[in-house]
C-alpha positions in Angstrom: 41.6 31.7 -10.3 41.5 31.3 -13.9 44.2 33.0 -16.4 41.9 34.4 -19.9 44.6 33.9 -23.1 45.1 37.6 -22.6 46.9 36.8 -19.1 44.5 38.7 -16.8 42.8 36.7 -13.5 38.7 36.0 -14.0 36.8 34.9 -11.7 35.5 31.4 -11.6 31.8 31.2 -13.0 29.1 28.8 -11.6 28.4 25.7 -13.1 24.6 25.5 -14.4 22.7 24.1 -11.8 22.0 20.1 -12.1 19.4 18.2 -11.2 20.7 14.7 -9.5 20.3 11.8 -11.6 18.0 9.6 -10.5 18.3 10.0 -6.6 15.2 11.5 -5.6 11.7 10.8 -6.1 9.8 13.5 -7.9 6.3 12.7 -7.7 6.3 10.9 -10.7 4.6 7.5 -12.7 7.8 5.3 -10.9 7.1 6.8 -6.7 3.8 6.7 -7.0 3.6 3.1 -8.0 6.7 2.5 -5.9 4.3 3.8 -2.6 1.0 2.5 -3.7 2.7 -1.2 -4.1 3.6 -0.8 -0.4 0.2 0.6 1.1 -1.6 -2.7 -1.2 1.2 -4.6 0.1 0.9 -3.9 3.9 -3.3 -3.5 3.7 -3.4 -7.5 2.1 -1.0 -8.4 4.7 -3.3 -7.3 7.8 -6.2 -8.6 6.0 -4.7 -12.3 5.8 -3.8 -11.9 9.6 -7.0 -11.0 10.7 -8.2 -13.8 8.3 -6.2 -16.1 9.5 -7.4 -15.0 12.8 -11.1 -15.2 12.4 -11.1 -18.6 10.7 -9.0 -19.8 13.7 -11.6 -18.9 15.6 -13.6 -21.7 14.7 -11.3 -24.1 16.6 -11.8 -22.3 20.0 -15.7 -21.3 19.4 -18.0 -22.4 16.4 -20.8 -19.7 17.9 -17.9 -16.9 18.5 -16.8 -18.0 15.1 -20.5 -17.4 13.6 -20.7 -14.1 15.1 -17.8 -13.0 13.3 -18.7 -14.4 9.7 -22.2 -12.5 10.5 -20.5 -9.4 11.1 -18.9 -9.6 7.7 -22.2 -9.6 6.0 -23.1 -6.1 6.1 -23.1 -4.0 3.4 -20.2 -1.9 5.0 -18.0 -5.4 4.6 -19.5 -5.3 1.0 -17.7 -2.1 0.4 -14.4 -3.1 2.1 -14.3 -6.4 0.0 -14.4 -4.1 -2.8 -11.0 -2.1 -1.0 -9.5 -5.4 -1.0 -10.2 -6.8 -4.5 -8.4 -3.2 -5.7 -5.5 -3.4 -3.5 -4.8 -7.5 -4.2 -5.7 -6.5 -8.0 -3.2 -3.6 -8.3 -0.6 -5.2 -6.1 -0.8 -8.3 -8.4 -0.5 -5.8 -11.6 2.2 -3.5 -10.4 4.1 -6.9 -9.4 4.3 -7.8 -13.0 5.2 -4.5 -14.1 8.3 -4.5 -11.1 9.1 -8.2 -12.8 9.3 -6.6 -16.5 11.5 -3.7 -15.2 13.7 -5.8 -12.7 14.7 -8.5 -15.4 14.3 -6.6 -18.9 15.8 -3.3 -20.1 13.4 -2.3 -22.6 10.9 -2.1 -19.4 13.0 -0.1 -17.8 13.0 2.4 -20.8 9.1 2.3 -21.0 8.2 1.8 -17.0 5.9 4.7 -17.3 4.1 3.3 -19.8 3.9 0.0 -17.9 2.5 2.4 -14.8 -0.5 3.2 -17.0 -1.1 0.2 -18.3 -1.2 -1.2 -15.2 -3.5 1.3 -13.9 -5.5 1.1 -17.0 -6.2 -3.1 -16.5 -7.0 -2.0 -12.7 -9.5 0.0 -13.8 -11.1 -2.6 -16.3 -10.7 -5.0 -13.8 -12.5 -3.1 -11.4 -15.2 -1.7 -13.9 -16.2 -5.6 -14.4 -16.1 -6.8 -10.7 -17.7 -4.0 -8.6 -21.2 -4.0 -10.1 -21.5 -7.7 -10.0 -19.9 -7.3 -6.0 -22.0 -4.5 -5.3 -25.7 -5.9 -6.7 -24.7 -9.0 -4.5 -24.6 -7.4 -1.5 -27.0 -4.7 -1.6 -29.9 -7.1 -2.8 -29.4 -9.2 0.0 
């Protein structure tokens, strides 16, 4: 225990309570873009397999093949091309962003900033494709 200048014993006293530094994710700008990098990441990836998959298919069957492309033609297709433009579109975005923060320290300092930047092109992205997608495959 302790000595005070007066010679007496004290009891030891608690530190403040600290936060770690940088260990855990907190729900912030950096996890979420961390996670949503890997859900675009994984969602492209089983497109391209079942792309790769379906065009292959032409090989074995051209009518099996055509079946296929017609299923894609619906406007429920129409809607999950628009999915996949936002993922590949974001996943490209935020894989910029993680270059800039990887390789440069003043992107570190301002990753947040990066997030919403990132997020904010997404959306103008977006904003300009989906009505043009959209009128394409419901006027058909």
């Amino acid at each position: 225990m302790p000595e005070t200048s007066a010679g007496t014993l004290t009891a030891p006293t608690k530190p403040a309570k600290q936060r770690p530094g940088g260990t855990l994710y907190r729900g912030r700008e950096g996890m979420w873009s961390w996670v949503l990098h890997r859900i675009t990441g994984v969602a492209i990836f089983f497109f391209l397999l079942v792309h790769i998959l379906d065009t292959a298919l032409v090989r074995v069957s051209p009518e099996a093949y055509n079946a296929v492309i017609g299923t894609y033609q619906t406007p429920i297709m129409g809607l999950g091309e628009v999915a996949l433009v936002g993922a590949i579109v974001f996943h490209a975005f935020n894989g910029l962003r993680v270059i800039l923060v990887d390789f440069w320290t003043w992107a570190t300092r301002h990753q947040r900033f990066l997030f919403y930047l990132v997020v904010a092109l997404w959306l103008v992205t977006m904003l300009a494709f989906v009505p043009r997608h959209l009128i394409n495959v419901f006027s058909h």
